[in-house]
NUPA-883584 format. One record per residue (C-alpha): residue in one letter; x, y, z. Coordinates in steps of 0.001 Angstrom, whole numbers, plus 500000, padded with zeros to 6 digits. Example, Ala and Ser with C-alpha at 12.3 -4.5 7.8 and 13.67 -1.06 7.14 Angstrom:
2
<atom><type>a</type><east>512300</east><north>495500</north><up>507800</up></atom>
<atom><type>s</type><east>513670</east><north>498940</north><up>507140</up></atom>
//
This chain:
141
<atom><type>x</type><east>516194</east><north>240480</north><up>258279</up></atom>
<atom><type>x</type><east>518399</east><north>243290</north><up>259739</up></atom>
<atom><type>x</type><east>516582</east><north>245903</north><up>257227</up></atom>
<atom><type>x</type><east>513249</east><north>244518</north><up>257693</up></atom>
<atom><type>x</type><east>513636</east><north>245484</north><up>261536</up></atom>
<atom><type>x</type><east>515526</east><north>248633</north><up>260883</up></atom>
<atom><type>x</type><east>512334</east><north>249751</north><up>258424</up></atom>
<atom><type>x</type><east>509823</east><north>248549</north><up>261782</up></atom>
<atom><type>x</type><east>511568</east><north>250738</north><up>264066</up></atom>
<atom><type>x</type><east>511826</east><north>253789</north><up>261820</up></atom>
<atom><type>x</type><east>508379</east><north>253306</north><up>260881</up></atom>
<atom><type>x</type><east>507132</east><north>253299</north><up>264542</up></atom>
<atom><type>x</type><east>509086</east><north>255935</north><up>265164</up></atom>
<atom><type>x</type><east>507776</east><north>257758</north><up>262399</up></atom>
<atom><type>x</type><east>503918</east><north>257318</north><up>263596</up></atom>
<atom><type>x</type><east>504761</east><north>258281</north><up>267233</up></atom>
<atom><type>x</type><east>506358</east><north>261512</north><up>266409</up></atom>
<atom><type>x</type><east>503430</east><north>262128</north><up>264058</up></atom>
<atom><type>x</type><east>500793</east><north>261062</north><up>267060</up></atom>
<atom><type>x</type><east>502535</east><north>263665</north><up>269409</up></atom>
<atom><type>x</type><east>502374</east><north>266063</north><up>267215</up></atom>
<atom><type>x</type><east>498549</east><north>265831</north><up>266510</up></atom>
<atom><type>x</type><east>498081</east><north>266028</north><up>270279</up></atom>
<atom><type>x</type><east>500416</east><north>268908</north><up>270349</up></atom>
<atom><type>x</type><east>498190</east><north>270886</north><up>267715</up></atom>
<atom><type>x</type><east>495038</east><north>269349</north><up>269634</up></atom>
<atom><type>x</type><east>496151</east><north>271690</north><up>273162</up></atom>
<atom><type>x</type><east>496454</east><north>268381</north><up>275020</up></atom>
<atom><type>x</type><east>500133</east><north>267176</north><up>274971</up></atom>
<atom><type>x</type><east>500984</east><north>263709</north><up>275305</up></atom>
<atom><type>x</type><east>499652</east><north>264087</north><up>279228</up></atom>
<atom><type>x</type><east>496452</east><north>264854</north><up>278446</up></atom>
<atom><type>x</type><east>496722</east><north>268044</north><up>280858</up></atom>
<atom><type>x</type><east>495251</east><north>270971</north><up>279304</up></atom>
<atom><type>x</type><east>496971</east><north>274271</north><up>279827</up></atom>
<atom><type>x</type><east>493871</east><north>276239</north><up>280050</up></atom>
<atom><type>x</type><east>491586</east><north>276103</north><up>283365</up></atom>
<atom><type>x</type><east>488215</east><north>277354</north><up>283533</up></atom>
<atom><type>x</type><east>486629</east><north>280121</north><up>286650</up></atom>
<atom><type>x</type><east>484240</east><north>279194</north><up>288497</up></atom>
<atom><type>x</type><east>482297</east><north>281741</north><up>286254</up></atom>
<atom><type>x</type><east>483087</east><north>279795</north><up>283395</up></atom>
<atom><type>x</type><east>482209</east><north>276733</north><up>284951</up></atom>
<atom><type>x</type><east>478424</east><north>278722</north><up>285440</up></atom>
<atom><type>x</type><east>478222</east><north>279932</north><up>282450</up></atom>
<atom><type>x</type><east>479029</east><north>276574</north><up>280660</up></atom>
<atom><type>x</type><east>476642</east><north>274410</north><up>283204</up></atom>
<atom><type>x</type><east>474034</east><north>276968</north><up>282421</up></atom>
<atom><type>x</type><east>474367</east><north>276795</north><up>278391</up></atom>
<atom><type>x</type><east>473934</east><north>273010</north><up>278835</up></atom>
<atom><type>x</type><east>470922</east><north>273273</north><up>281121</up></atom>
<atom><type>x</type><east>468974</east><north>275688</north><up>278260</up></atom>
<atom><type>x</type><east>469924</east><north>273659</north><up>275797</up></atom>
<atom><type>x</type><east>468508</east><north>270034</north><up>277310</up></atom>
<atom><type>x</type><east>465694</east><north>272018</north><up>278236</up></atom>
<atom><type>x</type><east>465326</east><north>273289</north><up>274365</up></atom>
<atom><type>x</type><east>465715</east><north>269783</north><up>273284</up></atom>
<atom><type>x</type><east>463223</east><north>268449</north><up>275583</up></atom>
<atom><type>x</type><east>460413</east><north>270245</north><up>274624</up></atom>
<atom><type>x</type><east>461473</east><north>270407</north><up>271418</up></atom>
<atom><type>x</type><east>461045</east><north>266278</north><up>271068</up></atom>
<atom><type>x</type><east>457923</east><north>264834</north><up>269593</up></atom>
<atom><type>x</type><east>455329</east><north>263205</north><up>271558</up></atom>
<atom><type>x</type><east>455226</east><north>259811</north><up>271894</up></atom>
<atom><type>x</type><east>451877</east><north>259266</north><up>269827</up></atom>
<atom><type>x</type><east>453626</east><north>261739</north><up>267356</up></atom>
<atom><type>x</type><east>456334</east><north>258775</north><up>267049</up></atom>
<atom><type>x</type><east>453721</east><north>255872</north><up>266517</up></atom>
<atom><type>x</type><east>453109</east><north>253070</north><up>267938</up></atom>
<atom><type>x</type><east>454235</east><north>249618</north><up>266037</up></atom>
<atom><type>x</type><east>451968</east><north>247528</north><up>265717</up></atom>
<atom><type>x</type><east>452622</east><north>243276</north><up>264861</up></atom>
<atom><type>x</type><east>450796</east><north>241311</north><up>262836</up></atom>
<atom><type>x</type><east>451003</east><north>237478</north><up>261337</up></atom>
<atom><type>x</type><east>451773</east><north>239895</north><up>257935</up></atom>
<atom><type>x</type><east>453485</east><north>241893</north><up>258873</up></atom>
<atom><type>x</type><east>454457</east><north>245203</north><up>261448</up></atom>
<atom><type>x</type><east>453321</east><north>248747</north><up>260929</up></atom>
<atom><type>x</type><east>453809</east><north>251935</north><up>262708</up></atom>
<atom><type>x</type><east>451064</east><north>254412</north><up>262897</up></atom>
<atom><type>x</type><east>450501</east><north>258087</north><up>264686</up></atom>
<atom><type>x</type><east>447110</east><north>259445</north><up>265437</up></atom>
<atom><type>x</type><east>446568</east><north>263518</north><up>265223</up></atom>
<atom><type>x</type><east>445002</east><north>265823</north><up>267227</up></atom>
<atom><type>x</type><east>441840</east><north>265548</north><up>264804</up></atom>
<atom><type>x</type><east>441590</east><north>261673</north><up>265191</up></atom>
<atom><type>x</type><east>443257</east><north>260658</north><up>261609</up></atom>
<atom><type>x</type><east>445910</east><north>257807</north><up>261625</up></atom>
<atom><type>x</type><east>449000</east><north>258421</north><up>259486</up></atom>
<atom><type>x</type><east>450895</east><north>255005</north><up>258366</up></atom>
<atom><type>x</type><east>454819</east><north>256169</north><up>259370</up></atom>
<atom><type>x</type><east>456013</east><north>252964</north><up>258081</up></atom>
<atom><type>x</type><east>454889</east><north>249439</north><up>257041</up></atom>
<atom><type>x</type><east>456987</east><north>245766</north><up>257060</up></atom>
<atom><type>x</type><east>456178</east><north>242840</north><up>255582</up></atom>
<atom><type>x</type><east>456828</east><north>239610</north><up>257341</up></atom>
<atom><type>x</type><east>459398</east><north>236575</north><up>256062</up></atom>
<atom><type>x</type><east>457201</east><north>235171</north><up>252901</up></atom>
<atom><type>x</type><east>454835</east><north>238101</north><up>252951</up></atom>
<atom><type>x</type><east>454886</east><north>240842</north><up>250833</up></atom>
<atom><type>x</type><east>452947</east><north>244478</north><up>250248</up></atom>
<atom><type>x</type><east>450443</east><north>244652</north><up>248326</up></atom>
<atom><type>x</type><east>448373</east><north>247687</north><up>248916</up></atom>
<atom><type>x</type><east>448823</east><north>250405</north><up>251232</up></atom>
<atom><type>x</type><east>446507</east><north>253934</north><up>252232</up></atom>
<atom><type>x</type><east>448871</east><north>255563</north><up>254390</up></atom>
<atom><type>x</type><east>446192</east><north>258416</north><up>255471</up></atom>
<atom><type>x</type><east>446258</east><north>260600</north><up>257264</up></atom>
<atom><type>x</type><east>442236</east><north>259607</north><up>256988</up></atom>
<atom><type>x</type><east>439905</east><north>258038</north><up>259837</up></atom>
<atom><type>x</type><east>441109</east><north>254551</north><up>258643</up></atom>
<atom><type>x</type><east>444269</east><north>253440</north><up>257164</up></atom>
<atom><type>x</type><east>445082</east><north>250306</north><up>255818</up></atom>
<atom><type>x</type><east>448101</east><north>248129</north><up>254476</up></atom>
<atom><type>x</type><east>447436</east><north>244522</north><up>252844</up></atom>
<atom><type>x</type><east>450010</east><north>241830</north><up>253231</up></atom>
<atom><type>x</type><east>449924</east><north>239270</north><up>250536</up></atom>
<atom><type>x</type><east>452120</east><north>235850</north><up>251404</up></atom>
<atom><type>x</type><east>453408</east><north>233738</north><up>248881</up></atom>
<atom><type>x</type><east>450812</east><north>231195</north><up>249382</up></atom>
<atom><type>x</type><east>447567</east><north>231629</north><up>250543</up></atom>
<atom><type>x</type><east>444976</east><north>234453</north><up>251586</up></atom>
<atom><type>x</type><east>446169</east><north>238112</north><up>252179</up></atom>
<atom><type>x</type><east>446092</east><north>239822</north><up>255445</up></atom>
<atom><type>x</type><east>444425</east><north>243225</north><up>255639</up></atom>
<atom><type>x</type><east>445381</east><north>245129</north><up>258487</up></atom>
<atom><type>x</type><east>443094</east><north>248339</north><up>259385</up></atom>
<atom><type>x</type><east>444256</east><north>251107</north><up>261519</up></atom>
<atom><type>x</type><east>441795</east><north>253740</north><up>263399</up></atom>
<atom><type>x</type><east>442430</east><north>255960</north><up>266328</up></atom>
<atom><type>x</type><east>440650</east><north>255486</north><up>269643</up></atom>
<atom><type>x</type><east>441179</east><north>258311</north><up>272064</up></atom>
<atom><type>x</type><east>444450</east><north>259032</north><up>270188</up></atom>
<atom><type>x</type><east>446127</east><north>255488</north><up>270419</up></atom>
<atom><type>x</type><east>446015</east><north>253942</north><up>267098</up></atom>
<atom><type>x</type><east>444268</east><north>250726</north><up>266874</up></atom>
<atom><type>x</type><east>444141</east><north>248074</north><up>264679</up></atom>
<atom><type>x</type><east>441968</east><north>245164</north><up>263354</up></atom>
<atom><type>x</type><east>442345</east><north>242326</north><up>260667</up></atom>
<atom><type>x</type><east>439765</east><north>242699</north><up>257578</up></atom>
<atom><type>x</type><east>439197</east><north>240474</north><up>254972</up></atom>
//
């Protein structure tokens, strides 16, 4: 029993010395102070850096009809994106539980369709158009 505790201690000992160390090498000590203190100027020059880039990754983010919209079904859900030039583009396509894919024209073309076949029973054709650049959708047969 003695050794087993003996080996515990030396072993926790072990890992702290290794954990200061790693925060040693990191420039934080075992504080957490940090040695190094930015200007004011620095302090500018980093705010400003971080402004640019949000900015740059803010206009640089697709629209939201770029995204798609999702649209449900008792089949199944789909997500589709309209273009500038009024053709739908199937992003992605989900069966429901006990439905599966059939067929699928993923566009981009003026209509797009997926079918969803269940396990029993009739399929479900879902058709996908733009309207004023909002995809739209309606069940054929």
């Amino acid at each position: 029993m003695k050794k087993l505790v003996v080996a515990w201690i030396a072993t926790a000992l072990a890992a702290t010395g290794a954990a200061v160390a790693v925060l040693g090498l990191l420039g934080n000590g075992l504080t957490g102070s940090d040695s190094h203190v930015l200007s004011r100027e620095d302090v500018k020059a980093a705010l400003a850096t971080a402004t640019t880039r949000a900015a740059a990754t803010a206009s640089a983010a697709p629209s939201p009809a770029a995204q798609g919209k999702l649209i449900r079904s008792a089949g199944g859900t789909v997500i589709a994106s309209c273009d500038a030039g009024g053709l739908v583009t199937l992003r992605s396509w989900s069966p429901a539980q006990d439905y599966s894919v059939d067929d699928v024209e993923a566009g981009p073309a003026r209509e797009a369709k997926v079918e969803f076949e269940p396990n029993e029973g009739e399929e479900l054709e879902l058709k996908i158009t733009c309207a004023g650049g909002v995809p739209v959708s309606r069940v054929g047969g």
